[in-house]
C-alpha positions in Angstrom: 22.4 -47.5 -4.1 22.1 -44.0 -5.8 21.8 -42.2 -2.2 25.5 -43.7 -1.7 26.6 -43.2 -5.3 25.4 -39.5 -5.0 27.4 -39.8 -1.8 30.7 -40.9 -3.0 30.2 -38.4 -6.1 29.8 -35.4 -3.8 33.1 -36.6 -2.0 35.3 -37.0 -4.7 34.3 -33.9 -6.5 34.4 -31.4 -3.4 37.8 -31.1 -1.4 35.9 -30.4 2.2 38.5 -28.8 4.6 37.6 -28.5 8.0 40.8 -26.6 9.0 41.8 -29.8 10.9 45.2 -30.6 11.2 46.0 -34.2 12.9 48.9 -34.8 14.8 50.5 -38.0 14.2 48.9 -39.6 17.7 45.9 -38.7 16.0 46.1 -39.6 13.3 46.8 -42.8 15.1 43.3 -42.4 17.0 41.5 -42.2 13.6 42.9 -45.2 11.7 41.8 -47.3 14.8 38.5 -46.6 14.3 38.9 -47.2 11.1 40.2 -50.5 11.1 38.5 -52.0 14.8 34.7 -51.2 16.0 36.0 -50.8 20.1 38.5 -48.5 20.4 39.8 -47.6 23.9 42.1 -44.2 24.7 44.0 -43.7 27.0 45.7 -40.3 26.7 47.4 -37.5 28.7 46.2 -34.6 29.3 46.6 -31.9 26.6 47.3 -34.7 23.9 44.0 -33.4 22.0 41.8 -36.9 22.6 38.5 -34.5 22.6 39.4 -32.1 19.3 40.5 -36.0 17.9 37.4 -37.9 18.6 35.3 -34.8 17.7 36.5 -35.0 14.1 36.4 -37.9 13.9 32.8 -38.4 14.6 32.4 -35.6 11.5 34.2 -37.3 9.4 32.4 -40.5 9.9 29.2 -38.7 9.8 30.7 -37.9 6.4 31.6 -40.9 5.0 28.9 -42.9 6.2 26.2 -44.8 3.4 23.8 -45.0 6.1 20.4 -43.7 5.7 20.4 -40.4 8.1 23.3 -41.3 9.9 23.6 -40.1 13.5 26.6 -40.0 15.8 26.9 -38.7 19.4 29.6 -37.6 21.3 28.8 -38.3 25.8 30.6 -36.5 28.6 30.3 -36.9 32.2 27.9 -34.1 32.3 25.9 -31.6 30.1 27.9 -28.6 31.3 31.0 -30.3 30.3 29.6 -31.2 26.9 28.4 -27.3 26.4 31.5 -25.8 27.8 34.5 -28.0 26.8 33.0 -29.9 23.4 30.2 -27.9 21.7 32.8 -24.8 20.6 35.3 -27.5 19.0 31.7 -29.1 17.0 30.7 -25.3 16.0 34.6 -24.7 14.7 35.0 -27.5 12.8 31.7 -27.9 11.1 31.3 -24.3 10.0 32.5 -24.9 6.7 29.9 -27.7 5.9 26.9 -25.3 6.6 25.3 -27.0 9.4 21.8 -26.3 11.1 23.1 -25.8 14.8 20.0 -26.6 17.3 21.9 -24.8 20.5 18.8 -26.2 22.9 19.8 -29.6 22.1 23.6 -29.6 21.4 23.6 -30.9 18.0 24.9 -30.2 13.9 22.8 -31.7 11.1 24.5 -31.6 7.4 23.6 -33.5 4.3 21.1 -35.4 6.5 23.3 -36.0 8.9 23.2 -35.7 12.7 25.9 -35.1 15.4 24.2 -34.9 19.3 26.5 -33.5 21.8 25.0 -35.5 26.1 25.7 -35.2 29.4 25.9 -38.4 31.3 24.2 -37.4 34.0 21.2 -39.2 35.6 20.4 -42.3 34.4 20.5 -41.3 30.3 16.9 -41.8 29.7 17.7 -38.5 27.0 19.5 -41.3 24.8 17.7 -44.3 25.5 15.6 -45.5 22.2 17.8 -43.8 19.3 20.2 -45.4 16.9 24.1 -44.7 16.4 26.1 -45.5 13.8 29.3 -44.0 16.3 30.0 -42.4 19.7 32.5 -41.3 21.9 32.3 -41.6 25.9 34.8 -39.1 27.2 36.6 -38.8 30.7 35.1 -42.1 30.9 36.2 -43.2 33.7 34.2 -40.1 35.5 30.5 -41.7 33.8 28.4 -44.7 35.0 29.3 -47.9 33.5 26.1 -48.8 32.7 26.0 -46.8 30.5 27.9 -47.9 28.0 26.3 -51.4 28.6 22.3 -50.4 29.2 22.3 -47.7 27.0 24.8 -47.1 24.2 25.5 -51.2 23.7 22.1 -51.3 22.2 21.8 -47.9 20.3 25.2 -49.6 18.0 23.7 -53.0 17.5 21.2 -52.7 14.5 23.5 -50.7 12.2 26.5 -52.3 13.6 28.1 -48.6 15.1 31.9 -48.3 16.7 32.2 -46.9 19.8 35.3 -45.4 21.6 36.3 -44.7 25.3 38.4 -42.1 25.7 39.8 -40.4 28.9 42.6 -40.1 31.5 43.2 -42.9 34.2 41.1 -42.3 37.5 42.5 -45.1 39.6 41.7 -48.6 39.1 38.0 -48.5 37.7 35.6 -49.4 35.2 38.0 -47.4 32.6 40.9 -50.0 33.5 38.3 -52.9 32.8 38.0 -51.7 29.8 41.3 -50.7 29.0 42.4 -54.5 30.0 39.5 -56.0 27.8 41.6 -54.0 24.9 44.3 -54.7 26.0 43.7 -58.5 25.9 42.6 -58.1 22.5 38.9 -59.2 22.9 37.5 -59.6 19.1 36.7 -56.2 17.9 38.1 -54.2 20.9 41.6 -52.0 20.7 43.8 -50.2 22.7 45.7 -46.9 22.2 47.9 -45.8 25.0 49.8 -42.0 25.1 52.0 -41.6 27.6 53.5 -38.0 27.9 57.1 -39.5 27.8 56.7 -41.0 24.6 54.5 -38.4 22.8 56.7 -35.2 23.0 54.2 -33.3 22.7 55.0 -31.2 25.9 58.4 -30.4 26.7 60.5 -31.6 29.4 61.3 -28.7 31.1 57.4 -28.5 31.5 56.7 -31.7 32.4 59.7 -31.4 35.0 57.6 -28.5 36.7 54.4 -30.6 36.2 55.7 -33.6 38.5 57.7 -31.1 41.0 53.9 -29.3 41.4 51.4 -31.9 41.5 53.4 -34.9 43.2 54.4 -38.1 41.6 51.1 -40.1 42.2 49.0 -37.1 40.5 51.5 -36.4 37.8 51.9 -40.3 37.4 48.3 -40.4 36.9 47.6 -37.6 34.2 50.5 -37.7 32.4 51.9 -41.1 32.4 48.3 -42.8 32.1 49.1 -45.0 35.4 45.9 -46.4 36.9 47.6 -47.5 40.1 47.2 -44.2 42.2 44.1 -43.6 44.0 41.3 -41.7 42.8 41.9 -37.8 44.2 39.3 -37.0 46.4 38.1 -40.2 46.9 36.5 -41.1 50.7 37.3 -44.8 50.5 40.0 -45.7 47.8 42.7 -46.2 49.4 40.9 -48.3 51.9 39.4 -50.0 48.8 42.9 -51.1 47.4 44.0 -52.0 50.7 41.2 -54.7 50.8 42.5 -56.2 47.1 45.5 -56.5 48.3 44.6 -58.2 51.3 42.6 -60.5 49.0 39.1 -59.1 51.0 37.0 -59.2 47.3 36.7 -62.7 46.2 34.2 -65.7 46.1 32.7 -66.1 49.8 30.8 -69.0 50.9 27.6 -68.4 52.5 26.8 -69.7 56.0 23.4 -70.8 57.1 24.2 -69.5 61.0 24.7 -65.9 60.6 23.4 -62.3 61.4 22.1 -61.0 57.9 22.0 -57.5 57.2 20.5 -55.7 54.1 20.7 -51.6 53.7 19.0 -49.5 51.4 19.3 -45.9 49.6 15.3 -45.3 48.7 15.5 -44.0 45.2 11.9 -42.4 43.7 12.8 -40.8 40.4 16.3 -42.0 41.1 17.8 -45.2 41.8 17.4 -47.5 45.1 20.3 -49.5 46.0 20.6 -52.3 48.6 23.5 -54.0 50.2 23.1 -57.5 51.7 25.7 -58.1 54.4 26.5 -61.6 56.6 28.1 -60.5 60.2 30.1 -63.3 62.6 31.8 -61.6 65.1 33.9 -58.5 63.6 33.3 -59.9 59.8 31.2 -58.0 57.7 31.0 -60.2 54.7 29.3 -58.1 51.8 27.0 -60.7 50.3 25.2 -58.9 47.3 24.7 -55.6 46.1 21.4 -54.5 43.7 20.7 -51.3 41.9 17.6 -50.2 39.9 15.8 -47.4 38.9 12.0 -46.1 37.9 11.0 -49.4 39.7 7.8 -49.9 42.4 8.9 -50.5 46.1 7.1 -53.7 45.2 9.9 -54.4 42.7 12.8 -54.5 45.3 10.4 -56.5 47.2 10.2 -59.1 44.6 14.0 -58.8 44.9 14.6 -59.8 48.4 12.4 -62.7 48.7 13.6 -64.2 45.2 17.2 -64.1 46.3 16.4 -65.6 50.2 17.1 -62.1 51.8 14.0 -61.9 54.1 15.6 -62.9 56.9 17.6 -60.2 57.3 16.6 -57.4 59.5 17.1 -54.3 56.7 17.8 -50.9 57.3 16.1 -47.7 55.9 16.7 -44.5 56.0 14.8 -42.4 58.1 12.4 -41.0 55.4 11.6 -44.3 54.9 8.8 -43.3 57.6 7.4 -40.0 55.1 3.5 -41.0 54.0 2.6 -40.9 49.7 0.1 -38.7 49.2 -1.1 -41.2 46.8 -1.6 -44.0 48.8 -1.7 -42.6 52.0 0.9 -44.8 53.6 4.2 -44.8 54.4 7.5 -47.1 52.5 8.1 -48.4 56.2 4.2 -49.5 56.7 4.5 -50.9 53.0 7.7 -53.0 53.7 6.3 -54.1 57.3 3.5 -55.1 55.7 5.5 -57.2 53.4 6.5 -59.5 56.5 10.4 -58.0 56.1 11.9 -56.6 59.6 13.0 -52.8 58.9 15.2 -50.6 61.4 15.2 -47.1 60.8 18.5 -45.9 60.5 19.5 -43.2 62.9 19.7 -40.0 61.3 23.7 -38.4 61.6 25.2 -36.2 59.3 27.1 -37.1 56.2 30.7 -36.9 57.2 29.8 -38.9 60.6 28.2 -41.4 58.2 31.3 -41.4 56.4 34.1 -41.9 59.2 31.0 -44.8 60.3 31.9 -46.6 56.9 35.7 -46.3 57.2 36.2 -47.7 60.5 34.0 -51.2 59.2 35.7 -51.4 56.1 38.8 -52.5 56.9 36.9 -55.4 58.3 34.7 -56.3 55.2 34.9 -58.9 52.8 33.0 -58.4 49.3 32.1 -61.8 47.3 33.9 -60.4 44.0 31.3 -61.7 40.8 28.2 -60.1 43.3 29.4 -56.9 44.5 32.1 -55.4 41.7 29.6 -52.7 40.8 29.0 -51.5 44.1 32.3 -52.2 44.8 33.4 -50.0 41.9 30.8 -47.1 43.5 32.7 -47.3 46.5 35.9 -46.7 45.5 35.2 -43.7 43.4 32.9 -42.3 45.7 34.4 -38.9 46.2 34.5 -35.1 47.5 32.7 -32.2 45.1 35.5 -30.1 43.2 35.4 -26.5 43.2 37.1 -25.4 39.8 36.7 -22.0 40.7 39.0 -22.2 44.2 40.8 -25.3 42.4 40.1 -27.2 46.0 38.0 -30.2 47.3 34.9 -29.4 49.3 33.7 -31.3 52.7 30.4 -32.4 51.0 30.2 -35.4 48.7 29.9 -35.3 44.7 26.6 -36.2 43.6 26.7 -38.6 41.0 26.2 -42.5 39.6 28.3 -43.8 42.6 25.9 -41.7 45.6 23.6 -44.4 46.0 25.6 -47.2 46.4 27.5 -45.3 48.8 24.6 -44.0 50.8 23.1 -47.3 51.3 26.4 -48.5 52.7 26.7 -45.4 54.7 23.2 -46.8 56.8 24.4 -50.3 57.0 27.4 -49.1 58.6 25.8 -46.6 60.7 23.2 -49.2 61.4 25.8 -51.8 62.2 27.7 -49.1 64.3 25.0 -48.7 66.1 23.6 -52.2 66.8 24.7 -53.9 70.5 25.5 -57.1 68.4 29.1 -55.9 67.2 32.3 -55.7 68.5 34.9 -52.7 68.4 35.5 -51.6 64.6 37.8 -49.3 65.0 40.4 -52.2 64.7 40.7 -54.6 61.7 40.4 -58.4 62.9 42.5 -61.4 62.6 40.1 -64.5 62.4 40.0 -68.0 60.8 39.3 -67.4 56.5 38.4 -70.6 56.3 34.8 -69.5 55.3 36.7 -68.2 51.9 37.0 -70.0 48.8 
């Protein structure tokens, strides 16, 4: 009680101003975390979302009676936090004094602590600490899991908000969450600014902005629509087309089948597997598991809990490579095991890829089993060069690799096996098998 009294005194005695200046949007942004604990953002570009949530997070870290408070602010990457975020933290703290620890991206005042992370990996750097508030920008561009593995947990003893900012990337995990707002789960909000009802940027600009960039891009960042497909993506489109043709929902499992399972061999990093059913030219996407700093043993455990050993499972070809440890090799360890393994044939990436889009017009995904691979697939996409402002040939490395390596080998796999028919062309068979 006199840590918060001496608090509230220090507050109402000293007029602290950060040179800060809200715009009405938001100021909009601040009074819902004010008043709800979720807050979800969606915003067009240049409204100001990052200097917004930024000060907002100071001012919390102001105002909160917590014992050491501590607040974080997450972007897709660590060079995004440095380069777009950590100026805008240095500006608008400087009148408060703050120790700046440059190493580690983060402001302490008044015993107080702001963290600036990248999302990359698997966020082990955040795992274990408490948060009394964070932001997750762009972040439709991070892993969902993290919001759910990592930063669910860090709010739940001191009961801290959290809010999901960002512009649309197609239909994603960000529109999950932006519906889960919009429904008005208990505790969850939604903000939505749209550049046509802002007016904060000019129509004569935003004229040349659609005339430039086309009216699915300029739909997209400026109009917040999460309808157009993600840029640079390898499989959304095909993706969408699926949904619409009602391929992702329930699927009944049939006891007379070919089973297929294909994995992504993960050591510090995560191993995925797809299980897949094949009749004919179906490929009916059973199941889909992801884990990381597991034993081989681990996904072992996996397989033969869930009825998968049957399936004849294919590895990538360095599934062969001997541990110096043990002396043996993954493919030795998983024959061992009693499981059938083929060894996928090694091709290069973009014949991989072209091996994944002629199946997946035939595929079928059972929806409640497969949305997070699912949701790896579809935003699965080409590396940006910022520099020459252009999409590269080779793929971006990030949380949605895996899952779309592993189905890369079952597709090569299935491409290659003497069981299947022609896949270049989509098939026209008896659903009945659908629930």
């Amino acid at each position: 009680m006199a840590e918060l009294f001496r608090l509230l005194l220090v507050l109402t005695t000293v007029r602290i101003d950060t040179l800060y200046k809200p715009r009405d949007q938001q100021k909009l942004i601040h009074k819902a975390v004010r008043d709800h604990r979720f807050n979800v953002v969606v915003a067009h570009r240049r409204m100001g979302k990052t200097v917004s949530a930024i000060n907002q997070l100071i001012h919390s870290a102001l105002i909160s009676p917590l014992k050491k408070p501590r607040f974080a602010y997450i972007a897709p990457t660590y060079t995004q936090a440095k380069r777009i975020t950590w100026d805008y933290l240095l500006e608008y703290t400087r009148p408060l004094k703050p120790t700046i620890n440059s190493q580690e991206l983060s402001v302490s005042f008044r015993g107080r602590k702001i963290n600036l992370y990248g999302a990359d990996g698997t966020g082990d750097s955040l795992r274990g600490i408490y948060l009394d508030g964070c932001v997750i920008d762009e972040i439709a561009n991070i892993n969902p899991s993290m919001f759910y593995d990592v930063i669910r947990p860090a709010l739940t003893d001191r009961k801290g908000w959290c809010m999901f900012i960002g512009t649309p990337k197609g239909n994603n995990h960000f529109k999950d969450l932006r519906d889960r707002a919009y429904n008005k789960e208990k505790g969850w909000n939604l903000l939505e600014f749209k550049a046509s009802d802002t007016d904060l940027i000019d129509d004569e600009e935003l004229q040349m902005a659609r005339n430039e960039m086309g009216e699915n891009k300029y739909s997209q960042e400026f109009e917040c629509s999460f309808d157009s497909a993600i840029e640079g993506a390898y499989y959304g489109n095909i993706i969408n087309d699926l949904i619409s043709k009602n391929h992702i929902r329930e699927i009944v499992h049939e006891a007379v089948t070919s089973r297929w399972s294909a994995w992504d061999l993960g050591i510090g990093d995560s191993t995925t597997i797809w299980i897949a059913e094949v009749i004919g030219g179906e490929v009916r996407i059973m199941d889909y598991y992801e884990n990381h700093g597991e034993s081989l043993d681990h996904y072992v455990e996996w397989i033969k809990d869930n009825g998968y050993m049957d399936c004849t499972h294919i590895l990538p070809h360095d599934v062969r490579v001997r541990e110096l440890g043990t002396g043996k090799s993954r493919l030795e360890v998983l024959e061992s095991a009693g499981m059938t393994i083929e060894v996928c044939k090694q091709i290069g990436v973009e014949d991989g890829i072209q091996a994944v889009r002629r199946i997946l017009p035939n595929c079928y995904f059972n929806k409640d089993t497969t949305e997070y691979g699912v949701n790896c697939l579809r935003n699965y996409r080409r590396q940006y060069n910022e520099k020459l402002n252009v999409y590269q040939e080779r793929p971006l490395h990030d949380w949605t690799s895996h899952a779309a390596d592993a189905f890369r080998y079952l597709a090569v796999g299935l491409d290659l096996s003497n069981t299947h028919t022609d896949w270049s062309k989509p098939l026209e068979t008896n659903k009945q098998w659908i629930v």
